[in-house]
N, C-alpha and C positions, 0 to 999 in steps of 0.2 A: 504493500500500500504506500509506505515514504517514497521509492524508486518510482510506483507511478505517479505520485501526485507532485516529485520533483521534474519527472519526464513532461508532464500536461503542462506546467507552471512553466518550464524552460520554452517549451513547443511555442505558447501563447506568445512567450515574447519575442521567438523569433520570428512567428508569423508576421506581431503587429511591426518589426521591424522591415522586415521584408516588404510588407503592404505601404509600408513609408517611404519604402528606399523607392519603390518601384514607380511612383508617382510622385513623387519629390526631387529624386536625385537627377542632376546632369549628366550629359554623354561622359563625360570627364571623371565626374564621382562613379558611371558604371564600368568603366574602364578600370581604373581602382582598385575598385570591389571586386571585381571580376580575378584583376590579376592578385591581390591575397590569398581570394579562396584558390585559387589554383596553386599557388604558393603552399600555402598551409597544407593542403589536401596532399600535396605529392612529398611534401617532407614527412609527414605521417607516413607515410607508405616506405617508403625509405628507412624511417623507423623502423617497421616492420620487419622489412630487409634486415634491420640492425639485432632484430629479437630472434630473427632465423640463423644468424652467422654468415650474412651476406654482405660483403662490404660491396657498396656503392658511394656513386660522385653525388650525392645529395642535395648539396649547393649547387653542384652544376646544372644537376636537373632541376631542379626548382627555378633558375634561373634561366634558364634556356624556356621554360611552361612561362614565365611569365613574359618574356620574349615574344612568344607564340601569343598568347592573348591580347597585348598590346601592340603586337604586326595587324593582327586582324581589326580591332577595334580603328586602329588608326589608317588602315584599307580603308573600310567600311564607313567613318563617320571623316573624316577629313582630307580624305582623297578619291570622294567617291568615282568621279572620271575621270579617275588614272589611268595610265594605258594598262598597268599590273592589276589584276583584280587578288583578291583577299586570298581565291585558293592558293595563286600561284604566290603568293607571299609565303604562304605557309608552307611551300616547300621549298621554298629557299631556306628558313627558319630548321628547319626538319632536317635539310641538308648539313647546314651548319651544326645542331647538337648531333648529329654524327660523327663531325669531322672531328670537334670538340671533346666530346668522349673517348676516342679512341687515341686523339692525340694526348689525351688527361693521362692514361693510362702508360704512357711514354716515359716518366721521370721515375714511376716506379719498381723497385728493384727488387722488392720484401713482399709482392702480392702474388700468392699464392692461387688466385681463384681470375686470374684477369677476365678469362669468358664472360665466369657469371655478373664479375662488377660491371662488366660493360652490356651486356646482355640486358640486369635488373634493372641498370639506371635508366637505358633504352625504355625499359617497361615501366616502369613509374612515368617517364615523360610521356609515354603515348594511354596509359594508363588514366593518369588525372588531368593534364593540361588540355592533350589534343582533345579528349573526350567532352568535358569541362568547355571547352571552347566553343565548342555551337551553342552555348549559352550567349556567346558575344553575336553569333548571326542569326538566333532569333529577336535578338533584340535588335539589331541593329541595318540588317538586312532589309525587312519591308519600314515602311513608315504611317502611321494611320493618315487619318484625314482629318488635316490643319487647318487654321485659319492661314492669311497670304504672309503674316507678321512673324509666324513662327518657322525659320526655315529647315527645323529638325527639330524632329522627336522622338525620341526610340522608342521603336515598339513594345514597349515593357509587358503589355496585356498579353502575348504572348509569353511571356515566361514564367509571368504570373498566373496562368490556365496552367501551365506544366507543373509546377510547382504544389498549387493545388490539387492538381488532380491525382499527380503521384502520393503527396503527403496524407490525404487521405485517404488513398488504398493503403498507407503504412498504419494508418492508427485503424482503420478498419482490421485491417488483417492482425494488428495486433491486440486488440480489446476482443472478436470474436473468436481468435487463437485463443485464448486467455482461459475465456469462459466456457467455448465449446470444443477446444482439440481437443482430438483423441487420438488421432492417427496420425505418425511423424510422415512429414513431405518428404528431407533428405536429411537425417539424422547422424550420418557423419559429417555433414559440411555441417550444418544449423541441429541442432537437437530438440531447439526451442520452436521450429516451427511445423505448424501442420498442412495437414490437407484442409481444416474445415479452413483456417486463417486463413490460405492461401485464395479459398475461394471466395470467402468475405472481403477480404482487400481487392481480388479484380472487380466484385459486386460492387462494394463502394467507392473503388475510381472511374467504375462506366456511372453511374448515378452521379458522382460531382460532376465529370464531362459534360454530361447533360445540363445539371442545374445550373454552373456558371454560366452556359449558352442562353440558359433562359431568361437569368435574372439579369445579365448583363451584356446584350449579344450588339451592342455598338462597340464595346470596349475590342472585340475581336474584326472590327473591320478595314483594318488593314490586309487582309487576306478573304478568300472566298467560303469564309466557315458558312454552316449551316448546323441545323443541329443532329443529321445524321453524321457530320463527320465527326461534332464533337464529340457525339456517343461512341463514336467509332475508335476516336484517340481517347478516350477515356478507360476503353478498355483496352487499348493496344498498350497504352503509358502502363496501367496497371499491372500488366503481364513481363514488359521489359524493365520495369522497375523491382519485379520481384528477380529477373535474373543477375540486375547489378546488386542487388543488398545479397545474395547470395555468394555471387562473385567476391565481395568483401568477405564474408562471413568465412568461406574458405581460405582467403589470402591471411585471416585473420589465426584462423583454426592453424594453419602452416606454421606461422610464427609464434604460435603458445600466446595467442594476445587475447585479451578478452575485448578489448578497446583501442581502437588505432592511438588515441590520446586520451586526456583530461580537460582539452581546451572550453567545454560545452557540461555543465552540469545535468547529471542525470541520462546522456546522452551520448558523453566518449570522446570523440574528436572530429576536428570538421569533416575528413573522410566519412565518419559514422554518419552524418547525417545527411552526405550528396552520394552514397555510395549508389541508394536507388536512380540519382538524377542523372549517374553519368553517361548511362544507356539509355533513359530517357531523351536526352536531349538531342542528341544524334538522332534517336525514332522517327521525334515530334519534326523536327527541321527539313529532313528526307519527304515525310509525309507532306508538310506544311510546304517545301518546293515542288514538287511533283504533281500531288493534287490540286492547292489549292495557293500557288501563288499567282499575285493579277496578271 
């Protein structure tokens, strides 16, 4: 009962911050924000790494991810008709912590595991940052509809739909896990989760899908939602967010960790809490170009 009632209390606040940042903050301030969490998240992972006995360039990569979120962000919001568009940035970026890592590896003498250090660091960066980063081209990729005065605004109501709709197939799946598991889902990766959770969290991410379309369906028209597609991503997010928080949960199980960190009370580290979003985001952004950009 303390763990949940610290988990809802922690939740609330990060929601109502999130609901803040989202319609308040500047291309500037989400550029920022964007590259922390990318930061934070891939150094926790790397941690990780550290709990396994895997030495990795941890700086390097956290610094190369945040490289990669601020190449894109400054694509997208400050050079939008440049001859380079965003992808190809990013594999310029992608090129470079290549060359960077392998050249890291160069000075030393005493590294027993070179493979794996350059291998893991590789995988922490494509891991949190690149994954992490279609968070900067739903937002920043479409743009709603302005007045003539405002000559950018990022689409934020898209990430704020991803957001919601994932988080709540997480508290879904975890309050009717709770009350109604009986039967483990995958019991050596996760032990704690079930089949009943699993199925209540996609129930309640196709149902937020839904309800945000309804209560709020201008906030989505920068792109061509309707409310079949919301239901549609509502249950798509809910399904590829329970494979990222699994994804975690064994990266976790690997390294003897119960929690990537401590940075988030009640909650573990900021990996713990994007681990659903970071297969979401890619989902949402693919579906959201493909189907339903103008």
């Amino acid at each position: 009962m303390r763990e949940m009632t610290t988990r809802t209390l922690t939740g609330l606040v990060i929601g109502a911050s999130v609901l803040l940042a989202l319609f308040r903050i500047p291309p500037m301030g989400g550029c920022i924000l964007l590259c922390a969490m990318a930061c934070l998240g891939a150094l926790e992972f790397y941690g990780l790494l550290d709990s396994a006995g895997i030495p990795s360039f941890r700086h390097l990569g956290a610094a190369c991810g945040v490289a990669l979120v601020a190449a894109t962000w400054w694509t997208l919001v400050k050079t939008p008709n440049s001859r380079f568009n965003s992808f190809e940035i990013e594999q310029y970026v992608l090129f470079g912590t290549i060359v960077a890592v392998l050249a890291r590896l160069f000075p030393q003498k005493l590294n027993r595991q070179p493979m794996a250090t350059v291998a893991c660091t590789l995988l922490g960066f494509l891991y949190v940052p690149v994954l992490f980063n279609y968070f900067s081209r739903l937002a920043f990729t479409w743009k709603p509809d302005i007045g003539p005065g405002d000559w950018f605004r990022p689409a934020y109501p898209l990430v704020f739909f991803l957001i919601f709709v994932v988080k709540i197939a997480d508290i879904g799946a975890y309050f009717i896990g709770s009350r109604f598991g009986r039967h483990k889902l995958i019991p050596r990766i996760s032990p704690g989760k079930t089949w009943e959770g699993f199925i209540g969290g996609i129930a309640a991410g196709t149902a937020a899908g839904a309800l945000f379309y309804i209560a709020a369906p201008s906030w989505l028209n920068c792109v061509r939602m309707n409310l079949f597609h919301a239901v549609f991503l509502g249950f798509g997010l809910s399904l590829v967010g329970t494979v990222g928080d699994l994804t975690e949960s064994l990266l976790k199980r690997s390294a003897g960790a119960k929690d990537s960190g401590h940075f988030i009370p009640g909650m573990g580290g900021v990996l713990d809490v994007i681990d659903s979003l970071l297969f979401a985001a890619p989902a949402m952004y693919i579906y959201v170009r493909v189907f339903l950009a103008p």
